[in-house]
C-alpha positions as CSV (number, residue, x, y, z in Angstrom):
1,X,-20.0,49.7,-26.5
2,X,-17.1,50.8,-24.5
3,X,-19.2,50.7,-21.3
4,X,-20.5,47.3,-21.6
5,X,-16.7,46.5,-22.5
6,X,-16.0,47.4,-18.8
7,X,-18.9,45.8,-17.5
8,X,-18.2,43.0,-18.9
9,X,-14.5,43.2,-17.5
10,X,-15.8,43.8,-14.6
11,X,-17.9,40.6,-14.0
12,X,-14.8,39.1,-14.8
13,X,-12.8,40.3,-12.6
14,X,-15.4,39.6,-10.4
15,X,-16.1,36.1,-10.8
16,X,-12.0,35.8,-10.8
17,X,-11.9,37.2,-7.7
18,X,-14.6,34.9,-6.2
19,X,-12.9,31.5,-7.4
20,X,-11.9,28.7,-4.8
21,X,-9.1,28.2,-6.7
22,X,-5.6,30.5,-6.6
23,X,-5.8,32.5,-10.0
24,X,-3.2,33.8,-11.7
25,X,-3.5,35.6,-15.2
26,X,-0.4,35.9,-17.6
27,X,0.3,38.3,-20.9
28,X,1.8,36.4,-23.3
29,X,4.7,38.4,-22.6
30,X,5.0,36.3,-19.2
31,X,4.2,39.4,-17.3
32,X,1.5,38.8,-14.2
33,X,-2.2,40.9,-15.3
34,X,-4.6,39.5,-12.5
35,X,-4.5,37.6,-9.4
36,X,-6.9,37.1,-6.7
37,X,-7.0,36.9,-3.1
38,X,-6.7,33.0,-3.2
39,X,-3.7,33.4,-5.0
40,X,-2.2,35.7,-2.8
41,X,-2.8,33.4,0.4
42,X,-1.5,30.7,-1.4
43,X,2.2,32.1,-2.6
44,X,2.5,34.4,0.3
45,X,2.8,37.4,-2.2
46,X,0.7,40.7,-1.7
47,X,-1.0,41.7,-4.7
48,X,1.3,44.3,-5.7
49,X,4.2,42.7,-5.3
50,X,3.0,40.1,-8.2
51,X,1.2,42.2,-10.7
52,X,3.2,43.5,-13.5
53,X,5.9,40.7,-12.7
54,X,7.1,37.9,-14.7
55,X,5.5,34.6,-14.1
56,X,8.9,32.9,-13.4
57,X,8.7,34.4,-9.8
58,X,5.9,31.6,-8.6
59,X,7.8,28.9,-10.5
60,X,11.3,27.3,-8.4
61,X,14.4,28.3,-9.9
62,X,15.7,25.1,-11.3
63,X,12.0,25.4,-13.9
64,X,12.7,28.8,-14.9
65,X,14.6,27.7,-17.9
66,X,12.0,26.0,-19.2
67,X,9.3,28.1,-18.7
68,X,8.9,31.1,-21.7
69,X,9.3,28.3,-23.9
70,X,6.4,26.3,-22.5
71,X,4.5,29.5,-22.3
72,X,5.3,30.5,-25.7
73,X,4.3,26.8,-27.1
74,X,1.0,27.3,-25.2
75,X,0.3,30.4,-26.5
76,X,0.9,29.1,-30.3
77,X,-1.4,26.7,-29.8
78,X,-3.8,28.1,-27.4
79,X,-6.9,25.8,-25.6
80,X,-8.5,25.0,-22.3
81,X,-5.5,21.9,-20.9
82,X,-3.9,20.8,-18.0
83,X,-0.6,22.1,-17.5
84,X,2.3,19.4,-17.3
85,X,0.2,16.9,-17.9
86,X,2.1,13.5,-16.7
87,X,4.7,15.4,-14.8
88,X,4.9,16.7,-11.2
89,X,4.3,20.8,-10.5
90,X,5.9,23.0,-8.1
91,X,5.4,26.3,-6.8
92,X,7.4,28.5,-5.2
93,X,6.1,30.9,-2.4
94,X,8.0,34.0,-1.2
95,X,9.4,32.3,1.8
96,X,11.2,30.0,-0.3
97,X,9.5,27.5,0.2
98,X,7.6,24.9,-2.7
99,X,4.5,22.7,-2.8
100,X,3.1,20.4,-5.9
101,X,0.3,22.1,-7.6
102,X,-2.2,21.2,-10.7
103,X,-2.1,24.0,-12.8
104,X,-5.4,24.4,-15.5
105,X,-4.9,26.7,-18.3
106,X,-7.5,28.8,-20.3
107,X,-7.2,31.1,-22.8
108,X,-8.9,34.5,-22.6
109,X,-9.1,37.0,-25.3
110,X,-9.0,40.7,-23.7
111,X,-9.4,44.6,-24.9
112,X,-4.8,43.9,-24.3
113,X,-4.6,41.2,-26.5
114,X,-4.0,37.4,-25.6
115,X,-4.2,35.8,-21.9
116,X,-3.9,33.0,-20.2
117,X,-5.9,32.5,-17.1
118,X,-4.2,29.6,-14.6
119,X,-6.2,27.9,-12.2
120,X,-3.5,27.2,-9.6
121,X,-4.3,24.3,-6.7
122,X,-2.3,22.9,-4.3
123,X,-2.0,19.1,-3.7
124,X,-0.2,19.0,-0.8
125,X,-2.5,17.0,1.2
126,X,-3.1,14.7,-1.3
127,X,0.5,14.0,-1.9
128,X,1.5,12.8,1.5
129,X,-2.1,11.1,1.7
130,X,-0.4,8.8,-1.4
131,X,3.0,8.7,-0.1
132,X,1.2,7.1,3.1
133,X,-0.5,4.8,1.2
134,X,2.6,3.9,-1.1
135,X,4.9,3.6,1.9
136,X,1.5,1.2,3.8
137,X,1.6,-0.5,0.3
138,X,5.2,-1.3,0.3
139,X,5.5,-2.5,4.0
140,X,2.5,-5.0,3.3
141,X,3.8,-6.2,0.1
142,X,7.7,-6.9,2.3
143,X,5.6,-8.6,4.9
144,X,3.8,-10.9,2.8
145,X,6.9,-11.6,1.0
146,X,8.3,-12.5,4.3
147,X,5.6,-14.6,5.6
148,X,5.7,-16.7,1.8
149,X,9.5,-16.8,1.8
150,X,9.4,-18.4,5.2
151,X,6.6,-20.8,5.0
152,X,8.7,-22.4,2.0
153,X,11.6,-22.4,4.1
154,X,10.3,-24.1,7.0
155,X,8.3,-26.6,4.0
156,X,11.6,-27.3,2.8
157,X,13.4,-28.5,5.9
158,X,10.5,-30.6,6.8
159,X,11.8,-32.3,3.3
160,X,14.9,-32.6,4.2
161,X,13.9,-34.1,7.8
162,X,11.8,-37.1,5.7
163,X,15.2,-37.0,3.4
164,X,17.4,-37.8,6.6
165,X,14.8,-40.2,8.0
166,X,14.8,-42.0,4.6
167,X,17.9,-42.4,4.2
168,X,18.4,-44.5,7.6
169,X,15.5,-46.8,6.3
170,X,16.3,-50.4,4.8
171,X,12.6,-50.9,4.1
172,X,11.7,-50.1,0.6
173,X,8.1,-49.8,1.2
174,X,8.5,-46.9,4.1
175,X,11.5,-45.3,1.6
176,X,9.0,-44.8,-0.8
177,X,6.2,-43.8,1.3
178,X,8.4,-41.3,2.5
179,X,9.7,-40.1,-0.9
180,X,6.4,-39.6,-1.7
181,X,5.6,-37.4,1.4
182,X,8.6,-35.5,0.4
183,X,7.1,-34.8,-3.1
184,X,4.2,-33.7,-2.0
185,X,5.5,-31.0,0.8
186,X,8.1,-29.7,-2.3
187,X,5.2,-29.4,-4.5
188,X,3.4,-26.9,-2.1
189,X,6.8,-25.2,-1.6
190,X,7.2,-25.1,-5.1
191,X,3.8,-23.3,-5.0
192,X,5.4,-20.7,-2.5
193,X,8.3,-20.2,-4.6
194,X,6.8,-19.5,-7.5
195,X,4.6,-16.9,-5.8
196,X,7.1,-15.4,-4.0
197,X,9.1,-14.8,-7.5
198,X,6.4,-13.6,-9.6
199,X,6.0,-10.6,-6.7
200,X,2.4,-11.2,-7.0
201,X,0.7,-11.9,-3.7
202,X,-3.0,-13.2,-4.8
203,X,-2.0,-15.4,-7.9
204,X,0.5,-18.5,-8.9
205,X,1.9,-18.4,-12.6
206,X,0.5,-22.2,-12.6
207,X,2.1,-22.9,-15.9
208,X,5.7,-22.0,-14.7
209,X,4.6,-23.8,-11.4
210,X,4.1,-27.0,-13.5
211,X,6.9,-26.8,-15.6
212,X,9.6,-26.9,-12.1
213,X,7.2,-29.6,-10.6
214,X,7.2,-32.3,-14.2
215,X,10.6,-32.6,-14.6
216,X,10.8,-33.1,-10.2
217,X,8.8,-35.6,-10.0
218,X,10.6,-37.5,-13.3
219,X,14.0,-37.1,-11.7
220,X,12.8,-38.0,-8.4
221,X,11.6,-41.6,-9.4
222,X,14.9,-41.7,-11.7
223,X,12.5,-42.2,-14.9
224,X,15.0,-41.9,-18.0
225,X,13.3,-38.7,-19.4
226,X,14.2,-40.9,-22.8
227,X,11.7,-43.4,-21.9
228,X,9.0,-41.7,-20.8
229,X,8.0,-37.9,-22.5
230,X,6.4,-35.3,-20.6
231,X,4.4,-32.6,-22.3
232,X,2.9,-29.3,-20.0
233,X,-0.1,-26.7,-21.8
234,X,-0.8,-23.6,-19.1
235,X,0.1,-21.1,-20.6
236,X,-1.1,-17.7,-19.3
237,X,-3.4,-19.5,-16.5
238,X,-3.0,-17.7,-13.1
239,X,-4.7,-19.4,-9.9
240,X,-5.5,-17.7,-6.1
241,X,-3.4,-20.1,-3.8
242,X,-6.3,-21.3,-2.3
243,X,-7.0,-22.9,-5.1
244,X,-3.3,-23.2,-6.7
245,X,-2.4,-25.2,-3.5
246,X,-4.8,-28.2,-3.8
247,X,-4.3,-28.2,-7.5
248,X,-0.7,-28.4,-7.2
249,X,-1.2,-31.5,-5.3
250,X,-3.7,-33.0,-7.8
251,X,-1.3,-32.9,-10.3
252,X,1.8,-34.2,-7.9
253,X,-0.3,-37.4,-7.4
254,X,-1.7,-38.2,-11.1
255,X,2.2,-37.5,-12.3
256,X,3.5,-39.7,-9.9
257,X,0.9,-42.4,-10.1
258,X,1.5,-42.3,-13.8
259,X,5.4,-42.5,-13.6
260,X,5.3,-45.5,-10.9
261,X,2.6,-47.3,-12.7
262,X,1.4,-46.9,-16.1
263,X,5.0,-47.8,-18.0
264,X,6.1,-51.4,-16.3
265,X,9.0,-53.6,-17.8
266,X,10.8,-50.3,-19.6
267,X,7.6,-49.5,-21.4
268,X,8.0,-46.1,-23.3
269,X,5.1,-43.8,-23.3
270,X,3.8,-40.0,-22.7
271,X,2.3,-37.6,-20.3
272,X,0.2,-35.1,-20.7
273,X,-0.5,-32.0,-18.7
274,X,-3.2,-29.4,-19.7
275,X,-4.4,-26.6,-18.0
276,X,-6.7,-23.8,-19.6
277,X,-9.9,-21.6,-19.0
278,X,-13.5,-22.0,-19.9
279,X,-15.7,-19.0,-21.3
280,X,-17.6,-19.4,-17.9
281,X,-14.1,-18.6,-15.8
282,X,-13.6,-22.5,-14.9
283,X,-10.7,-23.8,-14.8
284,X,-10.2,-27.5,-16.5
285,X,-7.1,-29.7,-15.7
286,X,-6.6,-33.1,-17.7
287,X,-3.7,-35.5,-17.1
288,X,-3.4,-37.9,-19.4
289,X,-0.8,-40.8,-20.4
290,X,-0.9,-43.3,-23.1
291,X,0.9,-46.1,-20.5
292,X,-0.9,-49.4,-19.5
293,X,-4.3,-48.2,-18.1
294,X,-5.8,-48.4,-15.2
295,X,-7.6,-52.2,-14.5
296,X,-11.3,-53.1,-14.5
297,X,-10.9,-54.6,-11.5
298,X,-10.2,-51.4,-9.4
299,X,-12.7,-49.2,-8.1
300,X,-11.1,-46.2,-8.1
301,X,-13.9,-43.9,-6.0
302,X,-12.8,-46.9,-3.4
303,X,-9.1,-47.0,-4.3
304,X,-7.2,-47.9,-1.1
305,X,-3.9,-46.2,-2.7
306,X,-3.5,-42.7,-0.2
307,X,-2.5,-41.2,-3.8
308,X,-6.2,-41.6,-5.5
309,X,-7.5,-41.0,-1.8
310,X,-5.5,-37.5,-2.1
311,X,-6.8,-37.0,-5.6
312,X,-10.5,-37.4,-4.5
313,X,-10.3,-35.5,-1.0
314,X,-8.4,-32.3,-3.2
315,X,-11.2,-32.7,-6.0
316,X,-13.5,-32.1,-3.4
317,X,-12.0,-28.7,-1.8
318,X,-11.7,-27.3,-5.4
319,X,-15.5,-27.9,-6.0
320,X,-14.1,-29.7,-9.0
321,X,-16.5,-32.0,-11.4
322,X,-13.8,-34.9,-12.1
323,X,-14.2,-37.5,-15.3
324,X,-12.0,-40.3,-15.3
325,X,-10.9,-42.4,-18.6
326,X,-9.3,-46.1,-17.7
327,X,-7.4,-46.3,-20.9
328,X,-6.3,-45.4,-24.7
329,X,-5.4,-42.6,-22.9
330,X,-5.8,-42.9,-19.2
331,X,-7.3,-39.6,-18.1
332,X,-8.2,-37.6,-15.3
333,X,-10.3,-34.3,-15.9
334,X,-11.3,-32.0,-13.2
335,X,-13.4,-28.5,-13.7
336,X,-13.6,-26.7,-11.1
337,X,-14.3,-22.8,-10.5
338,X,-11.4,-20.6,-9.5
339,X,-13.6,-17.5,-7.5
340,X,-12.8,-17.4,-4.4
């Protein structure tokens, strides 16, 4: 019995000694049993210089304080774990010098009582292999944060340009062609903004989006927002820009054409903006008012007004199925798909 004891130590050791890993084997004392040759390579240590010493010499100082009662906990509740799990490792080799490990732990039961064998690897490579990629990460996400911040910049001067030219304008037919030119580049810088702010790069909040742009467009045509309510329903949809963009414009136009034209004379009425997902992942937008209609007598795939033209053309780039009601309420609906 006592010889296949030692055989079977043996083949331990053996298979110990064999591991790819740095192994390191503790007495619940803390004291140092067994280490291999990987081990010894890896902290710099020859093997008598670790065996018989306490644990704490592999572990950087400012840890040491911590450690018997870690070791102590581990041992009163002894099983196969990760060690630290959720917090970063270090060792310490006998230069002085430290690396981040992953430490595994397993229990052993030997002819001495209780041990804990620690499989011992260090990440060295992979840590500077994910602060590259952090550091890559972080200059993209500045740069693209540049590039958005700056096309809304440059969209907003172009606003203020049609602003100045306006204002030298006598003609109220080119003053309002040009307001509405101006409503339709801060609608797309509006667009920017909001993706710049939410800080993420590949969707628009389109339901914050909406809820700048509404009361815009009711101020810019000096609408008393007493007269004419204004209701918005997106919650939680997020949009690619590729698709938020042409959307965005959508909306601008059926708003605006609503507010110049569906509540003559002081009429009072509603709008109605609606956003929301399908079980198949389309997107459906409905803008609705309960204002005068929209007459018999105009064909409105044919409408001359640039504002239906818009509505049509940007139907078209979102691949969007559009259903129009002339009256009781005047609606547009457009599904489109949002992949990209």
């Amino acid at each position: 019995m006592r010889r296949a004891l030692e055989n079977s130590e043996a083949r331990f050791q053996r298979v110990v000694e064999a591991a790819p890993n740095a192994m390191v084997m503790i007495a619940e004392s803390g004291l140092i049993e067994m280490v291999n040759t990987q081990a010894e390579r890896l902290f710099g240590y020859p093997r008598s210089e670790l065996l018989g010493q306490p644990v704490e010499i592999l572990v950087p100082e400012r840890f040491r304080g911590h450690h018997p009662g870690l070791r102590e906990a581990f041992f009163g509740e002894p099983r196969s774990r990760a060690m630290g799990a959720g917090r970063d490792l270090f060792g310490l080799r006998k230069d002085g010098s430290e690396f981040p490990v992953e430490i595994g732990l397993n229990p052993i039961e030997m002819e001495e009582g209780a041990m804990v064998l620690s499989a011992i690897v260090d990440i060295s490579d992979r840590k500077h292999k994910e602060q590259r990629i952090e550091a890559a990460l972080k200059e993209k996400e500045l740069l693209l944060g540049e590039v958005h911040h700056r096309v809304k910049n440059n969209l907003q001067i172009i606003q203020s340009l049609l602003y100045l030219q306006a204002s030298k304008i006598n003609d109220e037919t080119v003053t309002a062609i040009l307001m509405e030119s101006q409503n339709r580049i801060k609608s797309m810088a509006l667009i920017h903004q909001t993706l710049y702010q939410s800080k993420d790069f590949e969707r628009v909040d389109f339901g914050l989006f909406l809820d700048t742009l509404a009361p815009n467009l009711v101020s810019s045509y000096s609408v008393d927002p007493g007269r004419i309510g204004l209701s918005i329903d997106a919650a939680d949809v997020q949009l690619p820009i590729h698709v938020a963009i042409p959307c965005g414009l959508v909306v601008n136009e059926l708003i605006s054409n609503a507010l110049k034209h569906g509540f003559p004379d002081g009429q009072r009425g509603h709008i109605e903006v609606a956003l929301a997902r399908e079980p198949n992942d389309d997107v459906v937008l409905s803008v609705s008012d309960d204002g005068i209609g929209i007459p018999d007598a105009l064909e409105i795939p044919n409408a001359d007004t640039l504002g239906l033209q818009m509505v049509y053309l940007l139907s078209e780039q979102l691949r969007a199925a559009m259903e129009v009601r002339r009256s009781a309420p005047t609606r547009f609906r457009l599904q489109f798909p949002v992949a990209a």
